[in-house]
C-alpha positions as CSV (number, residue, x, y, z in Angstrom):
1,X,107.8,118.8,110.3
2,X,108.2,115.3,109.8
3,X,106.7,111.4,108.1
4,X,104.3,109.9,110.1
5,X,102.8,106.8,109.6
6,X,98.8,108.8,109.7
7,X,98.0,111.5,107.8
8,X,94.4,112.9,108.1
9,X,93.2,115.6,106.2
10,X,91.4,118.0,107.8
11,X,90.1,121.1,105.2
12,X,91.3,122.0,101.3
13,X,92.3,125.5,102.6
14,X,94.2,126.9,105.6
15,X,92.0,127.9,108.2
16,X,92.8,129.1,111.5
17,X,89.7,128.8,113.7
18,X,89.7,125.1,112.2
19,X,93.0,124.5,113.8
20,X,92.1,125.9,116.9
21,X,89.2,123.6,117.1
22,X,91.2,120.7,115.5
23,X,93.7,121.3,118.3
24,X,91.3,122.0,121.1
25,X,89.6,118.6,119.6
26,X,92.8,116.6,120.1
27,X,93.2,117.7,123.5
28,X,90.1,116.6,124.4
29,X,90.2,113.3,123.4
30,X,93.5,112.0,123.7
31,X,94.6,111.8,127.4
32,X,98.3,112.5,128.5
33,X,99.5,114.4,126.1
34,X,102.4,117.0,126.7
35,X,101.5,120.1,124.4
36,X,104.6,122.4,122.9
37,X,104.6,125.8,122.0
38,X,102.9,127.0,118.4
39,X,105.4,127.8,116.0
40,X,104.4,130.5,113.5
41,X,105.9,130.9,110.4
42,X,106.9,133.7,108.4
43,X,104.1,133.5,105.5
44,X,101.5,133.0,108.8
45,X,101.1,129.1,109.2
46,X,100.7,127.6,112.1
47,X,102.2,123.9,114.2
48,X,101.5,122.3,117.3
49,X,102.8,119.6,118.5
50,X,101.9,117.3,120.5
51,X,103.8,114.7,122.5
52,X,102.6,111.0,123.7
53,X,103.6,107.7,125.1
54,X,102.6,106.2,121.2
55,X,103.9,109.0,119.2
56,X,104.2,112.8,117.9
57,X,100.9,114.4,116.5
58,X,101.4,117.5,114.5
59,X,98.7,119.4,113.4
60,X,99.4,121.9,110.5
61,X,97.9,125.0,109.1
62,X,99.7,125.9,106.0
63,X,99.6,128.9,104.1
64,X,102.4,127.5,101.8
65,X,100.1,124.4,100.5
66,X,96.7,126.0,101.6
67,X,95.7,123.1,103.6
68,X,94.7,121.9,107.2
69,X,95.8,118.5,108.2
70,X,97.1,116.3,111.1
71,X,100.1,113.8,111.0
72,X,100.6,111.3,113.8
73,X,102.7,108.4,114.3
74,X,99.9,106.7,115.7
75,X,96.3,105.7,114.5
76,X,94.1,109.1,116.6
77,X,90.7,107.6,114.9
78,X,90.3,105.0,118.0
79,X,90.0,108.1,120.2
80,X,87.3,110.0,118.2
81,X,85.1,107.1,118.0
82,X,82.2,107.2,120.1
């Protein structure tokens, strides 16, 4: 994974049902996005990434730093405003 211009962190500890819902979340309120495969890695974290017309958003469960968090090249707060 990459440096994006956002970084948004999401919990202090990896936790998978978060990401699901993180993910799920970001699906929901971003429109047109083109969604790639999770990649799993050895020690059990989890990436998806997620393509746009602005930018990449990754969203990261790592075992390795025990952390949730998203990166995007793009603000995502505009979209979770209500």
């Amino acid at each position: 994974m990459s440096e994006r211009n956002f970084h948004y962190n999401i919990c202090n500890q990896s936790d998978e049902e978060l990401f699901k819902k993180q993910c799920a979340a970001i699906e929901k309120h971003i429109p047109h996005l083109r969604k790639s495969k999770i990649l799993i890695d050895v020690d059990g974290s989890l990436f998806q990434e997620y393509r746009h017309s602005k930018g990449i958003i990754e969203v990261s469960n790592s075992h390795y730093i025990n952390a949730l968090y998203v990166d995007a090249d793009f603000d995502l707060l505009p979209y979770f405003k209500k």
